[in-house]
GUFI-867219 format. One record per residue (C-alpha): x, y, z; residue in one letter. Coordinates in pm, 1 decimal. Layout:
N
         c1         c2         c3   code
          X          Y          Z      a
...
***
This chain:
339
         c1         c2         c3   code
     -113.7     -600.3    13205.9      x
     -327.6     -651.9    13488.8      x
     -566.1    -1031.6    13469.6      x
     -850.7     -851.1    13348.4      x
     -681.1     -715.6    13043.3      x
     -436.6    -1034.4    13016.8      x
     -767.0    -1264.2    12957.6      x
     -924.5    -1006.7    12763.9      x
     -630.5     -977.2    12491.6      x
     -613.5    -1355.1    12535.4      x
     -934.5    -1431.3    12463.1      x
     -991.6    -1164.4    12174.4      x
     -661.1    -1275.0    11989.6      x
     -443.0     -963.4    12082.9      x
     -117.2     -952.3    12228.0      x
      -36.4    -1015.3    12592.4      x
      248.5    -1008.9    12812.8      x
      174.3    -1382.6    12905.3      x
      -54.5    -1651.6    12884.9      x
     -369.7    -1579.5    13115.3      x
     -410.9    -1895.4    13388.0      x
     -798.9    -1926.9    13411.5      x
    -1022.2    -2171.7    13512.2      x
    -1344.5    -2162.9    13273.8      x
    -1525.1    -2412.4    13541.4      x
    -1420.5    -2447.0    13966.8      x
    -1094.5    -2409.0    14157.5      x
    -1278.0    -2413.1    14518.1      x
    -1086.8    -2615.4    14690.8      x
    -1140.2    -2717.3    15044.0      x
     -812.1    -2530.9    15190.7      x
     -977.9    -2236.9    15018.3      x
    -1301.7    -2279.4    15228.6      x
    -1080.7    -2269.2    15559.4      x
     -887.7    -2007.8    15433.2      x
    -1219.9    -1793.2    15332.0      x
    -1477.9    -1931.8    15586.6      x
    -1672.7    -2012.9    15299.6      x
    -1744.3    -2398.8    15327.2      x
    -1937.8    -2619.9    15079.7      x
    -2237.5    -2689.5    15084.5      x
    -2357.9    -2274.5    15263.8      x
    -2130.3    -2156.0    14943.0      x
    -2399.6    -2267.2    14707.5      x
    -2668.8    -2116.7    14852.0      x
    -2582.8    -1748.6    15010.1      x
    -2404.9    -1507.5    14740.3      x
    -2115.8    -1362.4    14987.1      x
    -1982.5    -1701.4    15065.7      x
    -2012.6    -1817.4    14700.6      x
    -1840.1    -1487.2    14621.5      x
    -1578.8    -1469.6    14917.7      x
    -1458.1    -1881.1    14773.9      x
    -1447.7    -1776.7    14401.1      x
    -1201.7    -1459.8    14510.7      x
    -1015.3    -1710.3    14670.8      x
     -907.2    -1775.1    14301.1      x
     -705.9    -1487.5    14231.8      x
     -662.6    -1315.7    14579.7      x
     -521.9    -1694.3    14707.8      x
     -437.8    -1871.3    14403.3      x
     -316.3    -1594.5    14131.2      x
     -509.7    -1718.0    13919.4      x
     -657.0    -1451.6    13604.7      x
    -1009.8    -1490.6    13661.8      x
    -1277.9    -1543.8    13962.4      x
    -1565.3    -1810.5    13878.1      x
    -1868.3    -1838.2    14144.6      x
    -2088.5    -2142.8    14022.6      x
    -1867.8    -2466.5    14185.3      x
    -2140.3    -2713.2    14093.4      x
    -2328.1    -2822.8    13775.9      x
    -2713.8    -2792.7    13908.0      x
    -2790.1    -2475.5    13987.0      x
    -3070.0    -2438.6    13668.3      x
    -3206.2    -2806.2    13748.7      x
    -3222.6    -2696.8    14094.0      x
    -3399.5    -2406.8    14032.3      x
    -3638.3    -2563.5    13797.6      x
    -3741.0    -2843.4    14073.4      x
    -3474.1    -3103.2    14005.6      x
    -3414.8    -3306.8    14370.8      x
    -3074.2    -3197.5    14441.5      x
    -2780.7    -3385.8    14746.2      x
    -2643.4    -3051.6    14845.1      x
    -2307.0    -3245.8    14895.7      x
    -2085.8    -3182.1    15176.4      x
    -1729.5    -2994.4    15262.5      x
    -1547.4    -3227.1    14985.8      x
    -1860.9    -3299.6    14752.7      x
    -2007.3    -3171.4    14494.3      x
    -2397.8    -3157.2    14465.5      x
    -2561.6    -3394.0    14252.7      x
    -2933.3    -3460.6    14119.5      x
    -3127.6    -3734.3    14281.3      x
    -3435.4    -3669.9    14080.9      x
    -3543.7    -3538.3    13780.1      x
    -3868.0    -3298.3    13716.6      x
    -3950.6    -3381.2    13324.3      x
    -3990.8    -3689.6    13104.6      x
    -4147.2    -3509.4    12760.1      x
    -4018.6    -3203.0    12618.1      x
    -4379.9    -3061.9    12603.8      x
    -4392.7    -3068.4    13007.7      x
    -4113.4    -2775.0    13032.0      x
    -4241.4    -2434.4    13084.9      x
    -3981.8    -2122.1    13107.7      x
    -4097.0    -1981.3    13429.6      x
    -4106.6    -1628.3    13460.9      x
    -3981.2    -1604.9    13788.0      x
    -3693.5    -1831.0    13726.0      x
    -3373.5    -1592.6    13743.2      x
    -3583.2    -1502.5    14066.1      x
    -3547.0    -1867.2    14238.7      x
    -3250.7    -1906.4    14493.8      x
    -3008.3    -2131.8    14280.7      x
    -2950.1    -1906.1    14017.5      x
    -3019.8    -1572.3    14210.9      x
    -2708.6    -1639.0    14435.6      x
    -2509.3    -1669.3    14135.4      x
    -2637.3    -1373.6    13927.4      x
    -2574.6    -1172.8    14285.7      x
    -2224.1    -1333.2    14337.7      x
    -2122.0    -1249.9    13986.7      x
    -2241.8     -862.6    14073.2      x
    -2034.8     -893.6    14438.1      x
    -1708.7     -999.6    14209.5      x
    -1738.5     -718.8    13994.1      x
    -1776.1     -468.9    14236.8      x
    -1509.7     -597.4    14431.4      x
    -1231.7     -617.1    14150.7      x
    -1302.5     -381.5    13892.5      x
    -1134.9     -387.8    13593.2      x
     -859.7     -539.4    13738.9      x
     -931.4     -914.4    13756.8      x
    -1219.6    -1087.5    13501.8      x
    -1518.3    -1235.4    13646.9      x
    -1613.0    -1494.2    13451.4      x
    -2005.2    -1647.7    13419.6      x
    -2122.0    -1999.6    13389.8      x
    -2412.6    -2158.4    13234.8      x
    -2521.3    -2539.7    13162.5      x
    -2617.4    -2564.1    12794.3      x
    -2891.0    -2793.1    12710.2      x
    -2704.8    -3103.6    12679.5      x
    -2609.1    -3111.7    13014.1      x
    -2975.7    -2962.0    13098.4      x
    -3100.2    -3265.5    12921.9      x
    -2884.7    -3497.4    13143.6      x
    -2985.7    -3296.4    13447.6      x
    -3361.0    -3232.9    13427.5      x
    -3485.8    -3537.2    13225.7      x
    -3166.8    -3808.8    13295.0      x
    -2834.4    -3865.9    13163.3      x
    -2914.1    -4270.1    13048.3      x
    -3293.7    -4156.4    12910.2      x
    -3137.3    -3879.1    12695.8      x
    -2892.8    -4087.8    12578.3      x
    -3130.3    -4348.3    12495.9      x
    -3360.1    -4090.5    12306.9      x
    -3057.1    -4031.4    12077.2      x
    -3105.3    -4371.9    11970.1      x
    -3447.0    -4493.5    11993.2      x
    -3640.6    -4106.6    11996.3      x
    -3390.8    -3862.3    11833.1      x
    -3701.0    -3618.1    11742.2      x
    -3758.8    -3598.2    12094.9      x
    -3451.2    -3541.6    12188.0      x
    -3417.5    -3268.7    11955.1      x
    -3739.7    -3099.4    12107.2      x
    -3539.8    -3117.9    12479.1      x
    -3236.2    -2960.6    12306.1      x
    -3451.2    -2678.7    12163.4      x
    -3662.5    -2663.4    12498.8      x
    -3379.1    -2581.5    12762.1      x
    -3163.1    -2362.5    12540.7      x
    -3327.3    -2072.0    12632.1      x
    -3276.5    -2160.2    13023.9      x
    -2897.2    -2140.1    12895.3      x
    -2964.6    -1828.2    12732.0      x
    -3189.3    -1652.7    12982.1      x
    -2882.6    -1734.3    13279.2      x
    -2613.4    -1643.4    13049.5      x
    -2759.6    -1313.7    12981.4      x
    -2842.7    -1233.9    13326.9      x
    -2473.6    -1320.8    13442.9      x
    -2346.6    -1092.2    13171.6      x
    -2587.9     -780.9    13258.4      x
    -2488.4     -839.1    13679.6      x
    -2093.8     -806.2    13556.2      x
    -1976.1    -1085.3    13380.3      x
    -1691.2    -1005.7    13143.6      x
    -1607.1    -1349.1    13064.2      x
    -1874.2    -1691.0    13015.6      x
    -1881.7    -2089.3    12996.8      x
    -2084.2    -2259.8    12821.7      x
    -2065.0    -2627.0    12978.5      x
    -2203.4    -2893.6    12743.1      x
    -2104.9    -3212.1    12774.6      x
    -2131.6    -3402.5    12477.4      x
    -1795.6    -3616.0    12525.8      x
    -1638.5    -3814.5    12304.7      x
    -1635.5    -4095.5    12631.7      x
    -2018.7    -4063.5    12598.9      x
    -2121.2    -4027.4    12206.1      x
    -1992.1    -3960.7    11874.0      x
    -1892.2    -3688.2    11649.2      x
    -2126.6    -3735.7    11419.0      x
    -2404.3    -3720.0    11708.2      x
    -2228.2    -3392.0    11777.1      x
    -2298.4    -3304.1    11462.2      x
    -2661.5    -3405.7    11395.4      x
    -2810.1    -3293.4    11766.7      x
    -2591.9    -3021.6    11913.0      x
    -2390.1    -2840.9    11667.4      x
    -2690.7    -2656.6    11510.1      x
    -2822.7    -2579.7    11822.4      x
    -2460.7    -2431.8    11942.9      x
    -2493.5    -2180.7    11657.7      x
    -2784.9    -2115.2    11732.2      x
    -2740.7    -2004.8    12067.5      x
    -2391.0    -1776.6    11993.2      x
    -2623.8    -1583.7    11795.6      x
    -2879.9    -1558.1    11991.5      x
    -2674.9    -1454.7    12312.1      x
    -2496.9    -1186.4    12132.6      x
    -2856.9    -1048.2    12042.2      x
    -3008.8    -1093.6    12335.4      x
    -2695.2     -986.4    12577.7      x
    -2643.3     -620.2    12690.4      x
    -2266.9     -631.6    12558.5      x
    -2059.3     -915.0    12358.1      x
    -1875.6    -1095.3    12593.3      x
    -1602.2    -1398.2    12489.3      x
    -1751.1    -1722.2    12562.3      x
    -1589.1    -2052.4    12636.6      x
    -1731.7    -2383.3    12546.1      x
    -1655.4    -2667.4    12837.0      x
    -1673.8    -3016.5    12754.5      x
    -1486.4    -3285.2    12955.9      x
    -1338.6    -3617.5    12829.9      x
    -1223.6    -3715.0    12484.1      x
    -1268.4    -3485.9    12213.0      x
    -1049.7    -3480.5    11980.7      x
    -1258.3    -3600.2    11691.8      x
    -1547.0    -3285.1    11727.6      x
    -1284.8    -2982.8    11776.3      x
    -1331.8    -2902.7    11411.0      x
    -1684.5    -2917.2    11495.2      x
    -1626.5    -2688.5    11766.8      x
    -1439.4    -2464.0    11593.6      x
    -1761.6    -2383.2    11384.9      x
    -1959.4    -2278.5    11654.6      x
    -1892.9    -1915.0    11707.0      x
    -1724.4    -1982.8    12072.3      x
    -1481.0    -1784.1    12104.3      x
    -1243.0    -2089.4    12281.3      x
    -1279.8    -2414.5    12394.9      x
    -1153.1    -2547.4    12725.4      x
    -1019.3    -2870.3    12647.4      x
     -929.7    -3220.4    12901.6      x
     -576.3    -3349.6    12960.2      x
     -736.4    -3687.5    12735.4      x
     -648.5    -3479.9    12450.7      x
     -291.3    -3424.1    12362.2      x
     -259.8    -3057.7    12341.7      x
      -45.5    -3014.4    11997.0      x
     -280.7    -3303.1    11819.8      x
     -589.9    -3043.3    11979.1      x
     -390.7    -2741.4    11814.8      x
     -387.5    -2917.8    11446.6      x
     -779.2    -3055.1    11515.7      x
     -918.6    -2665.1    11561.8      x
     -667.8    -2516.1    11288.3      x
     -717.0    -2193.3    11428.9      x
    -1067.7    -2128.0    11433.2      x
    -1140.5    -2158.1    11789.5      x
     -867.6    -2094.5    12093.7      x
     -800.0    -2370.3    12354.3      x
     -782.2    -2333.0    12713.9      x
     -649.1    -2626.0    12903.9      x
     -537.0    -2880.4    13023.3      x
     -315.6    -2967.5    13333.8      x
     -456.2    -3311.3    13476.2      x
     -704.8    -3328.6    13749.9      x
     -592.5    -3624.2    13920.2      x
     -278.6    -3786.0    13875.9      x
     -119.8    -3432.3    13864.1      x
     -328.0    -3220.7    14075.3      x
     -479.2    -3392.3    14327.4      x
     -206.6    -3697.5    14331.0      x
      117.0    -3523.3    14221.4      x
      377.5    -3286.9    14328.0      x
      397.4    -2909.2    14237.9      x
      685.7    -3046.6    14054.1      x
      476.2    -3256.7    13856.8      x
      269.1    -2949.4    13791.9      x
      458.9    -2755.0    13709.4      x
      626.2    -3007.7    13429.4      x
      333.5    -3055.7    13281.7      x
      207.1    -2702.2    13261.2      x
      557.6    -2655.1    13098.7      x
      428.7    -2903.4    12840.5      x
      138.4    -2740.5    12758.2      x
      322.4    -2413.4    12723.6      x
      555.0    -2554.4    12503.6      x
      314.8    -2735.3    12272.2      x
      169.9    -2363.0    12221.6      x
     -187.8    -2348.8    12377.9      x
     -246.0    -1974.8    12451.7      x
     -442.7    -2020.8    12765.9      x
     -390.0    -2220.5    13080.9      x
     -577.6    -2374.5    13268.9      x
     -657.0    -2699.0    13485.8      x
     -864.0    -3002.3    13252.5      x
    -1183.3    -2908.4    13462.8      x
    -1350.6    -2833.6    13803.1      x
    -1061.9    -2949.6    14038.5      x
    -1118.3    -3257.4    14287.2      x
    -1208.4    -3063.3    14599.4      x
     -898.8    -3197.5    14839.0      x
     -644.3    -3076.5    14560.4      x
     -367.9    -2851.1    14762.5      x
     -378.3    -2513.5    14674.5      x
       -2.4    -2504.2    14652.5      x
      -67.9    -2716.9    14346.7      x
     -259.6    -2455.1    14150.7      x
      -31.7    -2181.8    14256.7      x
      232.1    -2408.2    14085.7      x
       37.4    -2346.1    13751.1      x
       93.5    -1968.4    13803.2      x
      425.4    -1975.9    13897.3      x
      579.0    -2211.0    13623.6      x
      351.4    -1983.5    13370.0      x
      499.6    -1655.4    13543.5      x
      846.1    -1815.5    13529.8      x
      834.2    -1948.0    13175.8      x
      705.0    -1675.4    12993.1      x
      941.5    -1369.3    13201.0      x
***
């Protein structure tokens, strides 16, 4: 099988010669911008660099998929957010935030038009014509959880759970259809893969706020995408930290997987889905990427493997000094243990 085909069979439930290695979220690394030319912050903003860094994925790294959005802000950006553009080894990051009422958010008609999300809809179009059917480009959009910490702040929203839950509820219903809108457009330029990053972490709220606030809103927008989309398309859900307690939630969704964090033991992740939704994940960020040895990596990738999840893949977006040999130690112990 080529990687196209291996995350395809993955992701639909058929038989493939080997687990796929993905990464739902970022892999740019900094050796990959010297490697590629194609440095942080430029890569964010001019489609052929932001293109030329995701390759890097596969053509450097081996890895089954290409992914071109690094950051988390390229909506809020493009809806007026105040953005830190970041440097070689960081990511961007809002400094201000354009709403404070639901009622003040208008979907602009222009908006797949504005630079931050044009350079990814045109990067996803440059990685399809580049590989084909031979390696899957995969899409990614913010849902509007993480819109809600983005355009109208992390500590308000959280605080509207509490004190304003009807308005938070009107936010959530507000900025799906920026989620919507991008995911569609990313899936009409090429796409043959999508992730849906919505943090709602168990280090942040509960299960039951899941539950209440998000969930029907997550089913919601499956739907809705595979009306509104040109083709059907596997999506991923993203969400980082402890979750262990909302995969059954998850798993009711309609997502086709969720990528899962190394704070969840993989085999107690496996029993918590029972099925209904894949996992992708997890091999650690930072004591094993960024601060271990491609031993280490390769140990714990083994691990994962071995507890049975059918897709690999590092926790998250990788810290941005992470050697590259360290990711090509995922492939290789993957390739090895599965031949």
């Amino acid at each position: 099988m080529n990687s196209l085909q291996r995350v395809l069979a993955a992701l639909n439930r058929e038989e493939a010669d080997r687990p796929p290695v993905i990464s739902p979220v970022s892999i740019a690394t900094v050796e990959s911008m010297e490697l590629t030319g194609a440095y942080f912050p430029e890569a964010h903003s001019n489609a052929e660099q932001t293109a030329a860094l995701a390759a890097a994925g596969h053509d450097l790294l081996g890895f089954d998929n290409v992914m071109p959005y690094f950051s988390i802000m390229a909506e809020a950006e493009a809806l007026g957010a105040k953005i830190n553009r970041g440097a070689i080894d960081i990511m961007p990051a809002a400094m201000a935030r354009p709403y404070t009422e639901p009622g003040q958010f208008t979907m602009p008609e222009d908006f797949l038009e504005r630079p931050a999300v044009k350079v990814i809809i045109d990067s996803v179009r440059l990685l399809k014509e580049k590989f084909g059917d031979e390696v899957a480009v995969c899409g990614k959009v913010m849902g509007p959880w993480t819109l809600s910490y983005n355009l109208y702040g992390t500590e308000n929203f959280l605080m509207d759970i509490i004190d304003e839950p009807e308005k938070a509820k009107k936010f959530l219903q507000a900025f799906k259809i920026i989620s919507l809108t991008f995911a569609a457009a990313q899936i009409e330029a090429g796409a043959d893969m999508l992730t849906w990053a919505d943090h709602a972490t168990g280090d942040m709220v509960s299960a039951d706020t899941y539950e209440e606030f998000l969930l029907p809103v997550h089913i919601e927008c499956v739907n809705e995408l595979h009306r509104i989309a040109k083709r059907r398309v596997p999506v991923v859900l993203h969400t980082c930290g402890k979750a262990l307690d909302r995969m059954p939630l998850f798993a009711e969704t309609g997502f086709d997987a969720f990528h899962f964090d190394s704070k969840n033991d993989p085999s107690e992740a496996l029993r918590a889905v029972g099925g209904k939704i894949l996992l992708a994940g997890c091999v650690n960020n930072t004591e094993v990427l960024q601060n271990g040895t491609a031993v280490d990596v390769r140990r714990q990738t083994r691990e994962i493997l071995d507890a049975g999840i059918p897709i690999i893949a590092p926790e998250c977006a990788v810290p941005l000094r992470v050697k590259n040999e360290n990711l090509k130690a995922i492939v290789n112990e993957v390739k090895n243990k599965t031949s």
